[in-house]
C-alpha positions in Angstrom: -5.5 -19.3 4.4 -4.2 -22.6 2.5 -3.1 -24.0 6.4 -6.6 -23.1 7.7 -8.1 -24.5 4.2 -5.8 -27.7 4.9 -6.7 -28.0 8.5 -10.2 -28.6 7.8 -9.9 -31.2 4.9 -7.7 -33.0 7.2 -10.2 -32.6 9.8 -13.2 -33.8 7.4 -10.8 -37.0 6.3 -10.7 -38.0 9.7 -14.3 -37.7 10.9 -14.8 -40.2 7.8 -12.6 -42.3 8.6 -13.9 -42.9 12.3 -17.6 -42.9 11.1 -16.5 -46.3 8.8 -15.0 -47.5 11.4 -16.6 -47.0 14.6 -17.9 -50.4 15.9 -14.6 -52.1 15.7 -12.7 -48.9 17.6 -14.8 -49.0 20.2 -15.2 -52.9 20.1 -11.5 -53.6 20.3 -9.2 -50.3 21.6 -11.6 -47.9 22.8 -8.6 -46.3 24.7 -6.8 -45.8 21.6 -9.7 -43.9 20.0 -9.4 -41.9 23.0 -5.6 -40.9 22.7 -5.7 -40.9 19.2 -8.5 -37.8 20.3 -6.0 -36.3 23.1 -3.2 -36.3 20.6 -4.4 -34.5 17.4 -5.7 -31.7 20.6 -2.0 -31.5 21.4 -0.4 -31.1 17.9 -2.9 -28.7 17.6 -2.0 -26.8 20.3 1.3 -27.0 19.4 0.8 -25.6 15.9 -0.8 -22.5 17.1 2.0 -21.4 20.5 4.4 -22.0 17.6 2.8 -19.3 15.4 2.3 -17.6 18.4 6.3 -17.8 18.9 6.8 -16.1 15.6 4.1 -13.4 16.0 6.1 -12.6 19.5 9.6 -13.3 18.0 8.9 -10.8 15.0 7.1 -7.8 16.9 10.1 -8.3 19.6 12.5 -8.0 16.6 11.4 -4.9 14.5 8.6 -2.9 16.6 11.3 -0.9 18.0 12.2 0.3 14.7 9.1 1.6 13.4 8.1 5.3 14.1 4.8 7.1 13.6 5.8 10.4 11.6 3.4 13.5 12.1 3.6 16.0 9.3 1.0 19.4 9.5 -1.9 17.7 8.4 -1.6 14.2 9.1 0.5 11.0 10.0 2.2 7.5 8.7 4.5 5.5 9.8 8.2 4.7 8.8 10.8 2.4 9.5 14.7 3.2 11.0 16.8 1.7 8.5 20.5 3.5 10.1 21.8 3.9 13.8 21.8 7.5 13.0 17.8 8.0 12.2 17.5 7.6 8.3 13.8 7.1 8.0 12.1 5.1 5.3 8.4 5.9 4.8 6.5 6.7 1.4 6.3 9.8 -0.7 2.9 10.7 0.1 2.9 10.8 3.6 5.8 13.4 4.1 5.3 15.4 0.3 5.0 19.1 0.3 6.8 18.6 4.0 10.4 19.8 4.8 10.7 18.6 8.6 8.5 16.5 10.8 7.9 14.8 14.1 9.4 11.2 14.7 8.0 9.7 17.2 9.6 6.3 18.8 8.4 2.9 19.9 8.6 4.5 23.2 6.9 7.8 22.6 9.9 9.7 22.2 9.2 12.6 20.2 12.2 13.6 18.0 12.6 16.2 14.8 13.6 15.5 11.2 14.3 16.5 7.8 12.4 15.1 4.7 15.3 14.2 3.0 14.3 13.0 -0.4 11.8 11.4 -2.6 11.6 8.1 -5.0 11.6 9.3 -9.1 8.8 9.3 -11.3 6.1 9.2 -8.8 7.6 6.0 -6.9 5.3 6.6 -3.3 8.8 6.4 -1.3 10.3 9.2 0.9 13.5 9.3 3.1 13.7 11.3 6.6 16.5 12.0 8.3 16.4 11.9 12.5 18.4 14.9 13.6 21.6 14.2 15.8 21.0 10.8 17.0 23.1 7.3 17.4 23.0 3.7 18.0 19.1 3.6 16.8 17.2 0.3 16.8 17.0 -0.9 13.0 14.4 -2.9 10.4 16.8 -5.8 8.5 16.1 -5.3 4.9 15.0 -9.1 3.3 16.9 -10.6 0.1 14.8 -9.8 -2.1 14.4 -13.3 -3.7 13.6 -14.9 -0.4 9.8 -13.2 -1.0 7.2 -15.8 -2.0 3.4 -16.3 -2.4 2.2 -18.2 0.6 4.4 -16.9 3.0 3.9 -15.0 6.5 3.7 -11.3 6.4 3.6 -9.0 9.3 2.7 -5.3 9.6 3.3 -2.6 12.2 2.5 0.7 12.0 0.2 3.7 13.5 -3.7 3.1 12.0 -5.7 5.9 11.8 -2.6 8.3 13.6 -3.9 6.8 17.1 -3.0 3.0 17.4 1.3 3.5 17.0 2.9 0.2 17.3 0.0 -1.9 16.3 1.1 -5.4 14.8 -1.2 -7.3 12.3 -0.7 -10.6 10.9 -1.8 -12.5 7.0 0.3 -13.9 4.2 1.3 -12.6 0.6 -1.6 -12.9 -1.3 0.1 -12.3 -4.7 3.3 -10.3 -6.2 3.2 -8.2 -9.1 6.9 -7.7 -10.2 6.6 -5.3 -12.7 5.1 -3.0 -11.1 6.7 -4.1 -8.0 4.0 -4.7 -5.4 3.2 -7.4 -3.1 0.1 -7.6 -2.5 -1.1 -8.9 1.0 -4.5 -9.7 3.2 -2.2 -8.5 6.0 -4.8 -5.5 7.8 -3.3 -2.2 6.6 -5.3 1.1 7.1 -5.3 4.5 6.7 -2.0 5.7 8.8 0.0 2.0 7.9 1.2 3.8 5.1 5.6 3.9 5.3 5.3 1.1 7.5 7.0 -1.8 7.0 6.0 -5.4 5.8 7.9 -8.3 7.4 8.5 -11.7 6.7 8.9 -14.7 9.7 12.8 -13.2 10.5 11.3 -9.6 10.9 13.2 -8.7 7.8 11.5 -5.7 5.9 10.6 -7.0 2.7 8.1 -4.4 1.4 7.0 -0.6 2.4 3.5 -0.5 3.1 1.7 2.1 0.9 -1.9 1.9 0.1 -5.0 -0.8 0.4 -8.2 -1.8 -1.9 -11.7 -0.8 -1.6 -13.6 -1.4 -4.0 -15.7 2.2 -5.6 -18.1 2.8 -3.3 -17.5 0.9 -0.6 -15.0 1.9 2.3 -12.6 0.2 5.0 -9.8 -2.7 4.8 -11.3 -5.6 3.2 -7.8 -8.0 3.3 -6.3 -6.6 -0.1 -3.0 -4.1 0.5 -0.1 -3.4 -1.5 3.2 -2.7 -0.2 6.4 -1.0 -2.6 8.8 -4.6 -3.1 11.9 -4.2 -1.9 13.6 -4.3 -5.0 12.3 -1.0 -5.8 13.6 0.1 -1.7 17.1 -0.5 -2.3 18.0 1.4 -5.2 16.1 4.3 -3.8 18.3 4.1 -0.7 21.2 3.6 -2.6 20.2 6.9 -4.3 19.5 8.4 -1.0 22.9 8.0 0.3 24.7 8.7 -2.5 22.8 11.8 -2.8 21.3 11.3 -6.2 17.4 11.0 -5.1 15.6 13.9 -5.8 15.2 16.4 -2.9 11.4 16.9 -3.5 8.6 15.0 -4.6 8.5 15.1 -8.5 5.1 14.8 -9.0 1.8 13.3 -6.9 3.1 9.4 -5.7 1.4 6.1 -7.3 2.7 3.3 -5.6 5.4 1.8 -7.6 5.9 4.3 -9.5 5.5 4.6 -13.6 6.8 7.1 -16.4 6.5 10.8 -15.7 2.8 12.3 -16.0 2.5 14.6 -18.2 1.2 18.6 -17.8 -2.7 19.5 -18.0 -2.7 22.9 -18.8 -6.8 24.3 -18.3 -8.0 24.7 -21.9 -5.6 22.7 -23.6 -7.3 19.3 -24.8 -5.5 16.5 -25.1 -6.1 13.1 -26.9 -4.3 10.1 -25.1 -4.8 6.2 -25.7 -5.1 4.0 -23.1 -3.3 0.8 -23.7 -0.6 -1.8 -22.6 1.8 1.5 -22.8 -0.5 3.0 -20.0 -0.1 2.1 -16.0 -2.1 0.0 -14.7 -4.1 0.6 -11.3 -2.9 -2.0 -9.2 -6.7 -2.0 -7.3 -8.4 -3.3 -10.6 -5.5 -4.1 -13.2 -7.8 -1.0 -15.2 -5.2 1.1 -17.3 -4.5 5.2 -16.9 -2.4 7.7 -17.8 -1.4 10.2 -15.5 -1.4 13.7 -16.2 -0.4 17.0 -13.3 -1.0 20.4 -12.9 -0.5 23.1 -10.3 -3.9 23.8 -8.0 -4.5 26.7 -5.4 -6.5 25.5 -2.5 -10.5 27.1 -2.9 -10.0 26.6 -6.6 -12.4 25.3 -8.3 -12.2 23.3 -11.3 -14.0 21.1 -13.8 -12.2 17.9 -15.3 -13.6 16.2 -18.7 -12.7 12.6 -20.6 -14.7 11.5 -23.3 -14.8 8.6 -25.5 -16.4 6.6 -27.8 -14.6 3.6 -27.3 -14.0 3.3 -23.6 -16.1 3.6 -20.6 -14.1 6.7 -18.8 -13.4 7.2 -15.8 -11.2 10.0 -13.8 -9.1 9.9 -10.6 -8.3 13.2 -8.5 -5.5 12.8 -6.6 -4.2 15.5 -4.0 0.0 17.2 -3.7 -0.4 14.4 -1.1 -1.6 11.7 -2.8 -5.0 11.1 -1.1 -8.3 10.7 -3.1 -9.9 14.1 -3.5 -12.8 12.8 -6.0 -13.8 10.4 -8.7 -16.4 10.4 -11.1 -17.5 7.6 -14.0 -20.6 8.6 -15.9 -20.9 12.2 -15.1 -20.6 13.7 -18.2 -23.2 11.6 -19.7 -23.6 7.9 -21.2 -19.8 6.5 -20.8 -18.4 10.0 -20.4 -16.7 11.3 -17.1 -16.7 14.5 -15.9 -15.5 15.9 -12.2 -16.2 19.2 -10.7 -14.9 19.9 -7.4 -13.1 22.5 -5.4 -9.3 21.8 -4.5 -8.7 21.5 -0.7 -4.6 23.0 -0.9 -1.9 24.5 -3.0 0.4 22.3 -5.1 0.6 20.0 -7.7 -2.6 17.9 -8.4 -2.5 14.6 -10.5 -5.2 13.2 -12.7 -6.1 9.7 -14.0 -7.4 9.0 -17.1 -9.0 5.7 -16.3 -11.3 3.5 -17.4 -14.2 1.8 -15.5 -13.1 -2.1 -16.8 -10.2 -4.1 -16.5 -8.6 -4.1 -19.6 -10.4 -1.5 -22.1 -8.3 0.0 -24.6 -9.3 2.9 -26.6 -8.5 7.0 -27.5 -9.7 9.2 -25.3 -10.2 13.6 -25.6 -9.1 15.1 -21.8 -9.8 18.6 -20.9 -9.5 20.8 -18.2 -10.9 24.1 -17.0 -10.3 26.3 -13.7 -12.6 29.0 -12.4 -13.8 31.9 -14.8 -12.8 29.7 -17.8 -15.0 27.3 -20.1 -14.0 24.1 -21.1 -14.1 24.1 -25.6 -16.2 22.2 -26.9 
């Protein structure tokens, strides 16, 4: 955006320039005016077959590397990082999985084991390619070569139909303590465990989730992908056989302190404050609280306050949105009802609406053929 943004100030700065001076160009070296024409067409041209040189270069380099990964209710995408088929793809598209279909760059359909999962609800997963060798392999990227401004690619499987598709944009912005890189590179539903490259087709982020703001829908140029400082230790934990072998608890993107349990008819009062996560979407704060959910269940969810404006997240044993509400239980008061679509472990956000509000907060919840106290 800041080359297409410097492009047309240039461009502007030199249409000025030859409106001053117009008579004497064409009075004295109309020729010149003419080349002068011909050449800035040519650098031009230039400029854009070599970008077209790196987009080539890069998808030549690490496309056949990345897998598509179908699970039993869904796919993702992943990224070879051994000869021998270790998988790197996030938490929440392989959780509640124990095996899986890989399938290749060249549609090579191959099984594997779900191998382990990233601590404290960090959205990464490991799966291991039965009885293979000499795979293709994704370069991991120092992780201090990353910087605002720079290319980033993506390739992954959108929507579980389009495997191997390559998009192109720039990091937009990096958040190191939470450790995301936030890019207007197109991600969609079905990116997610794909990687992000830089111009050398070095991995230097896992793509995991994008932006939409509530009640709108779609890519709208704001993703995040898991920074690659947070990848290596979790593979160094992989292969040393220290990661956990399941998924700890529902995934949230870099990952945070461990949520605590909702038991139904237990209220508790939380604070939401600069000890809380924060939502990398908004930069809202939430706590993040779990329990265990049968699918068909139905269940009600309250947070009330006085001092914030509440709002609650419902996330699935897969991490996908199963419901949200802000003001449904009246003035600035949240309340969610809904019936749970599978068995597992369910996490809940205590959110609030704004970026930035701090305040205490009452959080209660009640299954079927219970009542929430009042």
């Amino acid at each position: 955006m800041n080359t297409y943004l410097f492009r047309l100030a240039t461009s502007g700065l030199t249409a000025i320039g030859l409106a001053l001076g117009i008579n004497g160009l064409n009075a004295f070296a109309p020729v010149d005016l003419l080349n002068l024409a011909a050449s800035s067409s040519s650098s031009q041209a230039q400029a854009q077959d070599l970008e077209e040189d790196v987009n080539v270069r890069v998808y030549r380099t690490a496309s056949p590397a990345v897998v598509s990964i179908e699970t039993s209710d869904g796919s993702g995408s992943g990224s070879i990082i051994s000869p021998d088929g270790l998988v790197l793809t996030n938490a929440h598209v392989v959780s509640g999985e124990q095996t899986v279909e890989v399938i290749l760059s060249d549609g090579t359909k191959l099984q594997a084991d779900v191998i382990a999962f990233g601590e404290a609800g960090l959205d990464l997963a490991a799966v291991q390619i039965r009885n293979q060798r000499n795979l293709p392999t994704v370069q991991i990227a120092n992780p201090e070569s990353i910087a605002v401004g720079q290319r980033a690619f993506a390739i992954g499987n959108p929507f579980g139909q389009f495997q191997g598709t390559f998009t192109t944009g720039i990091v937009s912005r990096i958040d190191s303590n939470r450790g995301l890189i936030q890019t207007d590179t197109a991600i969609n539903p079905g990116n997610s465990g794909g990687p992000l490259l830089n111009s050398r087709g070095e991995m230097i982020g896992v793509n995991s989730a994008i932006f939409s703001p509530r009640g709108a829908s779609g890519n709208i140029g704001i993703g995040f992908a898991i920074m690659i400082d947070r990848v290596e230790p979790f593979l160094a934990a992989v292969q040393d056989g220290t990661a956990p072998r399941t998924a700890q608890q529902s995934p949230l993107l870099g990952g945070g302190t461990q949520a605590q349990r909702l038991v139904p008819n237990s209220p508790i009062q939380g604070i939401l404050g600069t000890e809380s996560g924060v939502l990398p979407s908004d930069n809202s704060y939430f706590d993040a609280y779990t329990f265990e959910g049968k699918a068909g269940q139905q269940i009600v969810i309250e947070m009330t306050s006085n001092e914030i404006d509440a709002y609650l997240i419902l996330l699935s044993p897969d991490g996908q949105d199963v419901a949200q509400d802000d003001d449904g239980g009246g003035g600035s008061n949240a309340r969610l009802t809904t019936s749970l679509p599978a068995d597992g472990t369910y996490t809940v956000l205590a959110n609030s609406y704004q970026a930035g509000e701090t305040g205490r907060y009452n959080l209660r919840l009640a299954t079927q053929g219970s009542r929430l106290n009042r």
